[in-house]
py3Dmol code that shows the C-alpha trace and the ligand (Angstrom):
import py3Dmol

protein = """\
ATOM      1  CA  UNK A   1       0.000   0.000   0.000  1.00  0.00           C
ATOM      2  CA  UNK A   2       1.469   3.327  -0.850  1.00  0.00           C
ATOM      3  CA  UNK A   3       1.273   6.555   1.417  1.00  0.00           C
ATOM      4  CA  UNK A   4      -1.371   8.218  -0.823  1.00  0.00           C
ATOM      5  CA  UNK A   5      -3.476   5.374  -0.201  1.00  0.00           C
ATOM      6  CA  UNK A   6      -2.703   5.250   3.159  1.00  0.00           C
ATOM      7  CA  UNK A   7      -3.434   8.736   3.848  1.00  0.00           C
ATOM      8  CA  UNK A   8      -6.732   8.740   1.979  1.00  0.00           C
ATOM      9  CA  UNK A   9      -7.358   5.679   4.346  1.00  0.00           C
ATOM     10  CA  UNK A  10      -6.694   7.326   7.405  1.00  0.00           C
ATOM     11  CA  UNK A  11      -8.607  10.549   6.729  1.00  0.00           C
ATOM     12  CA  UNK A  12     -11.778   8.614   6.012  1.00  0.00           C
ATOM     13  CA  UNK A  13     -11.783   6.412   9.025  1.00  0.00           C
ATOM     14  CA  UNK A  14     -11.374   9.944  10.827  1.00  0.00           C
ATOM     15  CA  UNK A  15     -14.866  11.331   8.939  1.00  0.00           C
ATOM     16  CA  UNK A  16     -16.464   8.181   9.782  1.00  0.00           C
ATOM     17  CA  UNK A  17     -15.284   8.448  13.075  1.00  0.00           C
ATOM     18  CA  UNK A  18     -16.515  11.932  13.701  1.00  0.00           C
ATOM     19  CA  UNK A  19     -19.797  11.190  11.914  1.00  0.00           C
ATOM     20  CA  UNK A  20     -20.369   8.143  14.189  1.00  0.00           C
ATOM     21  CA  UNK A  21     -19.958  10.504  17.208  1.00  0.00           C
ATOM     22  CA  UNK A  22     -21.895  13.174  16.203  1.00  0.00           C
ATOM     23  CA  UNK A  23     -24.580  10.285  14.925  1.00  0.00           C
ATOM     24  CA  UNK A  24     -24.545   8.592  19.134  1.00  0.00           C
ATOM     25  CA  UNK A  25     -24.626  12.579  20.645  1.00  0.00           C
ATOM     26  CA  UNK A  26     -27.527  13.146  18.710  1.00  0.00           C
ATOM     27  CA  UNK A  27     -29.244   9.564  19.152  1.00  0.00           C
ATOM     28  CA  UNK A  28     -28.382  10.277  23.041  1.00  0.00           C
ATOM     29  CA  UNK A  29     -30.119  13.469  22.822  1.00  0.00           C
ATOM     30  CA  UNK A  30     -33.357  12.684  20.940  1.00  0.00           C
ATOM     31  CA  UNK A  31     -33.943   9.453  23.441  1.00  0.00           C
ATOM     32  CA  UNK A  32     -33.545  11.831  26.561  1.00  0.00           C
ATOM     33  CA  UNK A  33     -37.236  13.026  25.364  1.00  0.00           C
ATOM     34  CA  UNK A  34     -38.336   9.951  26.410  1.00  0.00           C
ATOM     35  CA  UNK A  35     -37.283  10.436  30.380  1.00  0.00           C
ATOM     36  CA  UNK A  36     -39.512  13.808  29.852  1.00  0.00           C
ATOM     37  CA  UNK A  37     -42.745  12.758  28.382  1.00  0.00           C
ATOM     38  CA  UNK A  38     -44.744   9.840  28.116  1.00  0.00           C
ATOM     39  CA  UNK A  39     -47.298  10.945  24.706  1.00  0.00           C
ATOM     40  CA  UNK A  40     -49.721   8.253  23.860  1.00  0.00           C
ATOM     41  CA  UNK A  41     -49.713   6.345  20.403  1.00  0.00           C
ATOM     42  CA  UNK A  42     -53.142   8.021  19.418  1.00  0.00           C
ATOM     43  CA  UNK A  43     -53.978  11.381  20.046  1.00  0.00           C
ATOM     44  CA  UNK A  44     -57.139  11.720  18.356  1.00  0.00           C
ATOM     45  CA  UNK A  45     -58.886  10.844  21.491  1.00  0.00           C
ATOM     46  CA  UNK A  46     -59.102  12.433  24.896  1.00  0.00           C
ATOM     47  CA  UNK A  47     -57.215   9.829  27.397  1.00  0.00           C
ATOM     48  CA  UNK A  48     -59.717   8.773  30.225  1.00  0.00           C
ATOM     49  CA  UNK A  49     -57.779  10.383  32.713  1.00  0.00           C
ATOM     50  CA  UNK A  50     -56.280  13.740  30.968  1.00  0.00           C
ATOM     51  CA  UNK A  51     -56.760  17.382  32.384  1.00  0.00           C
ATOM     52  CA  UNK A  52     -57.845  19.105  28.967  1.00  0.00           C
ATOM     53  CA  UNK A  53     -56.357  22.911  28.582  1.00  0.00           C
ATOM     54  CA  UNK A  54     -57.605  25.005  26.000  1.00  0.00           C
ATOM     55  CA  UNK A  55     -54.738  26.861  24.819  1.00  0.00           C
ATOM     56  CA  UNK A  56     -55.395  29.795  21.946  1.00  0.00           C
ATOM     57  CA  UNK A  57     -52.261  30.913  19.439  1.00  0.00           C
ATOM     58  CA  UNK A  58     -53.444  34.312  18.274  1.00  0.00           C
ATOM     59  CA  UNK A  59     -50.515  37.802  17.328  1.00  0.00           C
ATOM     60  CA  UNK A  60     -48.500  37.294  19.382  1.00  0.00           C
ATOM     61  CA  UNK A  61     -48.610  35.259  22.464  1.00  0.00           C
ATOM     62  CA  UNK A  62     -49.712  31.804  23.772  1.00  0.00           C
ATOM     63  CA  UNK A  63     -53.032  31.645  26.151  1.00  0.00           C
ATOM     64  CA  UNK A  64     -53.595  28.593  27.843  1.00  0.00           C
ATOM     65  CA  UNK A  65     -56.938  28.312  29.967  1.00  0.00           C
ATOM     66  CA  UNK A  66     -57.364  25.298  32.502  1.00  0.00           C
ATOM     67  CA  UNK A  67     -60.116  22.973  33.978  1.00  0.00           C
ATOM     68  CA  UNK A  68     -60.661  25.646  36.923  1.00  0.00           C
ATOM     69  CA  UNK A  69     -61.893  28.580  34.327  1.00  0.00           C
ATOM     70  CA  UNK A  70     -58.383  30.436  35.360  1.00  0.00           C
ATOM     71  CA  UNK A  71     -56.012  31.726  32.124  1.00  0.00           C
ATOM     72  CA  UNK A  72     -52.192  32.491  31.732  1.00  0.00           C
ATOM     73  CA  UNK A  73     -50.351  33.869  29.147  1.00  0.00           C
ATOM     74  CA  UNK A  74     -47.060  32.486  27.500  1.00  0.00           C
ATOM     75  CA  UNK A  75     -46.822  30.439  30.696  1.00  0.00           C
ATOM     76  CA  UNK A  76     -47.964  26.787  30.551  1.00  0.00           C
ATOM     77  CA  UNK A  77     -48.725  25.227  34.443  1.00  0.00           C
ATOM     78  CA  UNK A  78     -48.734  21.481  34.532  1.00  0.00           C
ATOM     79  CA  UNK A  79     -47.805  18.879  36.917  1.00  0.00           C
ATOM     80  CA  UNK A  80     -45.606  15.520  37.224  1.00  0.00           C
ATOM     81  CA  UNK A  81     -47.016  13.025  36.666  1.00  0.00           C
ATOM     82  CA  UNK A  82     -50.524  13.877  35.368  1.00  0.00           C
ATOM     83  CA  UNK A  83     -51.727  13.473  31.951  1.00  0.00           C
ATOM     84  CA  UNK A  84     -53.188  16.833  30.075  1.00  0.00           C
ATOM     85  CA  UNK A  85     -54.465  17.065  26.899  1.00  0.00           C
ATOM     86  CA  UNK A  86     -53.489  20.641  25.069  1.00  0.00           C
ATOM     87  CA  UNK A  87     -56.676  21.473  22.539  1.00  0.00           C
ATOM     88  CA  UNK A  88     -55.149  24.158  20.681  1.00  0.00           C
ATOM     89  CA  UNK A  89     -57.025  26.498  18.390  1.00  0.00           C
ATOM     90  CA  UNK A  90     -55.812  29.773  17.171  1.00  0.00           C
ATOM     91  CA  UNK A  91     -57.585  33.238  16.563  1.00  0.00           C
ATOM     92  CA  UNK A  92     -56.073  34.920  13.688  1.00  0.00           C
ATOM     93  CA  UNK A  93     -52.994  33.194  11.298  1.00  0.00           C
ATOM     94  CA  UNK A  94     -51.138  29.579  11.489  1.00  0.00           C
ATOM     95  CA  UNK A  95     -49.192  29.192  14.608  1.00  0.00           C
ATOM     96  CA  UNK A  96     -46.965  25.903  15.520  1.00  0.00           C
ATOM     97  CA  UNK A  97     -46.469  25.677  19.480  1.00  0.00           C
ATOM     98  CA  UNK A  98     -43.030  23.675  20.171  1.00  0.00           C
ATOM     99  CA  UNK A  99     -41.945  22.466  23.251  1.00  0.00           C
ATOM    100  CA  UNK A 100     -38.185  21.072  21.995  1.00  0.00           C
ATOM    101  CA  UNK A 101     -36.991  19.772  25.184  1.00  0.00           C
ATOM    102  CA  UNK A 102     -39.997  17.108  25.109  1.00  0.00           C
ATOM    103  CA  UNK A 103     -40.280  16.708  21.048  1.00  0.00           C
ATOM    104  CA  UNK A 104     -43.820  18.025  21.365  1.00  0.00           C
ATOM    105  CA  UNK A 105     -45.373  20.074  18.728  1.00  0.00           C
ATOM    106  CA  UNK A 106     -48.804  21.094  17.714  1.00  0.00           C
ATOM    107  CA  UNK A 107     -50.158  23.522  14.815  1.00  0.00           C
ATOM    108  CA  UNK A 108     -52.646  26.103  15.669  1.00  0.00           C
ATOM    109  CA  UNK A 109     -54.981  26.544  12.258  1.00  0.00           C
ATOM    110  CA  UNK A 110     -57.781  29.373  12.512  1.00  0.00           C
ATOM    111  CA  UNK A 111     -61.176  27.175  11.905  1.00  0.00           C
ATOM    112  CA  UNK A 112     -59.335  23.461  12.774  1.00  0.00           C
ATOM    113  CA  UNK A 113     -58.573  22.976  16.763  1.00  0.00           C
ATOM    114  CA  UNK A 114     -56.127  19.955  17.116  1.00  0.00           C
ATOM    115  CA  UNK A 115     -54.828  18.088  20.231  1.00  0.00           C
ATOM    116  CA  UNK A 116     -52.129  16.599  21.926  1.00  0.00           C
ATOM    117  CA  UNK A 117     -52.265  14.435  24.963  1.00  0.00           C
ATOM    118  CA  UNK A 118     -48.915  14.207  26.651  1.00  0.00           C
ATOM    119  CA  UNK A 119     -47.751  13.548  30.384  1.00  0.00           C
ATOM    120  CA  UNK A 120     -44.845  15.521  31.803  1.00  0.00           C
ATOM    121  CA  UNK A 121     -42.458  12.793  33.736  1.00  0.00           C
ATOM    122  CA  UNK A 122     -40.103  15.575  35.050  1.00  0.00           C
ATOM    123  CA  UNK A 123     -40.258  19.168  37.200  1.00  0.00           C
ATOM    124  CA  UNK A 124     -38.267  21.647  35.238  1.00  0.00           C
ATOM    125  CA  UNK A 125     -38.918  24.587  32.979  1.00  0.00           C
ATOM    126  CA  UNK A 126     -39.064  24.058  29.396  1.00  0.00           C
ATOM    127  CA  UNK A 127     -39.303  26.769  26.995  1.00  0.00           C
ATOM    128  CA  UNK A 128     -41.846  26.653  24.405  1.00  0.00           C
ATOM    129  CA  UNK A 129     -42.450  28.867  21.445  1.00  0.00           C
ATOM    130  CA  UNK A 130     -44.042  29.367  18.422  1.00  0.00           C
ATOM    131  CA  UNK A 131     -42.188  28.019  15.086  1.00  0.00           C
ATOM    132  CA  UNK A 132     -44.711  29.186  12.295  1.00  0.00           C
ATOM    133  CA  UNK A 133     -43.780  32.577  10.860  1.00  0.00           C
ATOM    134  CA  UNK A 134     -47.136  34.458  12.099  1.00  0.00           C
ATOM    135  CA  UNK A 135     -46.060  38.031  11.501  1.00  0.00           C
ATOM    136  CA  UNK A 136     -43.426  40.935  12.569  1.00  0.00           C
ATOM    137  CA  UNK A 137     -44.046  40.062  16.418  1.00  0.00           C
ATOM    138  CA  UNK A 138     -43.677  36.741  16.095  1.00  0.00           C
ATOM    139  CA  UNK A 139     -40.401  36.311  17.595  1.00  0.00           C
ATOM    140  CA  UNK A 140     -42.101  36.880  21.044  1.00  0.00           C
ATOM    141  CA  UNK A 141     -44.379  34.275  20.943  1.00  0.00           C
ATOM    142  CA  UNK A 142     -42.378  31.956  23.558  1.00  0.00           C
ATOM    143  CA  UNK A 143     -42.859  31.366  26.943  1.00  0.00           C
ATOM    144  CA  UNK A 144     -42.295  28.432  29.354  1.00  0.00           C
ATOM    145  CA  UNK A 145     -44.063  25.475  30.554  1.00  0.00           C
ATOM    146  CA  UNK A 146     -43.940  25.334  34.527  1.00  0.00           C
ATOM    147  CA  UNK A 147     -43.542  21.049  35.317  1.00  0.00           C
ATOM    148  CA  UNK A 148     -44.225  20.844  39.294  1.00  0.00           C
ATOM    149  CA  UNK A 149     -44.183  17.838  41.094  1.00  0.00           C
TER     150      UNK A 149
END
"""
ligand_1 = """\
1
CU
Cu -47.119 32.422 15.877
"""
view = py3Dmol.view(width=600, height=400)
view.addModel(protein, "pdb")
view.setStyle({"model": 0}, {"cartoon": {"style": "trace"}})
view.addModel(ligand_1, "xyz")
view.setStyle({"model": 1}, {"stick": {}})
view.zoomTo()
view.show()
């Protein structure tokens, strides 16, 4: 084997290499959802024993409005441990509410409410915001979603 080959050997186990690492970081990553939420397979029904909130999308924040009749804005208060069911509707444009830190995202149409059951396994904050383009203010629809235990 000559040294050109040998080189060209060496520098492509070295991309493989770094691609395999970068491939188990972001494996690593992705599965750590899993330790945060617990989503069942179908969410076109209401689980049995879900908590709905009514949460609105409209320029430019997030309202969410719970079981109890009470309301917050761009803060989402949930607890460990209990399942909730997020019917989202929106009042004006497209919105797309993301929580990244638990791979959960749901569009807000005008005229189409959808839902997504989910059940927060861990107390933290987790930022959510919206990822659908809605207009010049729409870099301030974010806010974050209180897990208590
Ligand atoms: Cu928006």
């Amino acid at each position: 084997m000559n040294s050109k080959v040998k080189h060209e050997l060496i520098y492509s186990l070295v991309v493989i290499a770094i691609l395999l690492a970068v491939a188990v970081v972001n494996i690593n990553y992705i599965d750590g959802h899993k330790a945060n939420i617990a989503q069942p397979e179908n969410n076109s029904t209401v689980p049995a024993n879900s908590t709905i909130i009514h949460v609105t999308g409209y320029q430019w924040a997030w309202s969410f409005t719970y079981a109890n009749g009470t309301t917050s804005t761009d803060k989402l208060y949930v607890q460990a441990g209990h399942n909730y069911t997020l019917q989202v509707q929106s009042k004006d444009v497209i919105h797309d509410l993301l929580i990244p830190s638990l791979g959960l995202q749901v569009y807000a149409v005008p005229g189409h409410p959808n839902q997504v059951s989910f059940e927060p396994m861990k107390k933290g904050s987790y930022i959510f915001e919206c990822v659908e383009y809605c207009g010049q203010d729409h870099y301030l629809m974010r806010g974050y979603m209180e897990v208590s235990s």
